[in-house]
C-alpha positions in Angstrom: 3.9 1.3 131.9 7.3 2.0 130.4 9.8 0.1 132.6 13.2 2.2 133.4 16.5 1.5 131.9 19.1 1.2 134.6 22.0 3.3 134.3 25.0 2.9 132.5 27.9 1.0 134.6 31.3 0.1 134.6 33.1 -3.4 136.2 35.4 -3.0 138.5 38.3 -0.7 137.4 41.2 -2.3 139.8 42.5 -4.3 136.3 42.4 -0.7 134.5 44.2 1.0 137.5 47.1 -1.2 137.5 47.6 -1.0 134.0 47.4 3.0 134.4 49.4 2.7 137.7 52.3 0.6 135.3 52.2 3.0 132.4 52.9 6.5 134.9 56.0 7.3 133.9 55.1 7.1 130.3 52.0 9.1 130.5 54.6 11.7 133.0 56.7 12.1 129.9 54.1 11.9 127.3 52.2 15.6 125.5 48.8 15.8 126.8 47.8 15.1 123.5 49.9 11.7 123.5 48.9 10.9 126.7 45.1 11.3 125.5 45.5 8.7 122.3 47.1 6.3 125.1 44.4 6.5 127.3 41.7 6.1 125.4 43.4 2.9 124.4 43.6 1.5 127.5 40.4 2.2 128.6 39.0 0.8 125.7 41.4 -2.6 125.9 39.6 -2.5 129.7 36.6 -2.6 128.8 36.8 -5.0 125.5 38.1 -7.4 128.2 35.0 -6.6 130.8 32.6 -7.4 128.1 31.9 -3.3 128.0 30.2 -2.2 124.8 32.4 0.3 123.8 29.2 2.5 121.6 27.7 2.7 125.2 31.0 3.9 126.7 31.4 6.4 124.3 28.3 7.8 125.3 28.5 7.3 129.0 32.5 8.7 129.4 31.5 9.7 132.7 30.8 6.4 133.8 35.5 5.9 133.7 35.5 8.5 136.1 33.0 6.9 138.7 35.0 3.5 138.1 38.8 4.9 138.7 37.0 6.7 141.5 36.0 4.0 143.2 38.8 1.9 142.2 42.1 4.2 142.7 41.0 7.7 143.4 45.3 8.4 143.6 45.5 6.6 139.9 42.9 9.2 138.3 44.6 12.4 140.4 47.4 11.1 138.8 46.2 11.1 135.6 44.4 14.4 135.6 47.2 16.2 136.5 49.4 14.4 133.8 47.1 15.2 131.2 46.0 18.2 132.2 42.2 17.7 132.4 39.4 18.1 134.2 37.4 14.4 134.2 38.7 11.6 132.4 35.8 11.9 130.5 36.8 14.9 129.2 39.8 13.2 127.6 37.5 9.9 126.0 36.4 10.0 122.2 32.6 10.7 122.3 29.6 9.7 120.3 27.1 12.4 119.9 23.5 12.2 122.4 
């Protein structure tokens, strides 16, 4: 019987939401395009420091969402409407399915 591989999951995201939080006048000032490269830095120092394999992040960009979500719903807003985007995810370098 094939056993079920529990879904992807992130660590707490307050860490990440600070750091975010600290950097809001940058990413205020920043091109979307900017502001993208700089994210996806910081997400991925995050999660090097959380032990997060960054291949399965890359396929799982979702999962930041549901993190800063849960973490600092204001911080993500924030960062949606700065970078002009949809879902964080949206914004993360991807690896294909």
């Amino acid at each position: 019987m094939p056993t079920e591989t529990p879904a992807f999951q992130l660590p707490d995201a307050s860490a990440l939401c600070t750091n975010l939080e600290e950097r809001a006048q940058e990413f205020r000032t920043y091109t979307p395009t900017i502001g993208k490269v700089t994210l996806n830095g910081l997400v991925a120092n995050w999660a090097t420091s959380q032990g997060v394999d960054l291949l399965e992040l890359a396929r799982n960009r979702d999962a930041v969402d549901v993190a800063l979500e849960n973490a600092c719903p204001e911080v993500r807003a924030s960062m949606l409407s700065y970078l002009d985007i949809d879902s964080i995810g949206s914004a993360m370098i991807s690896l294909p399915g």
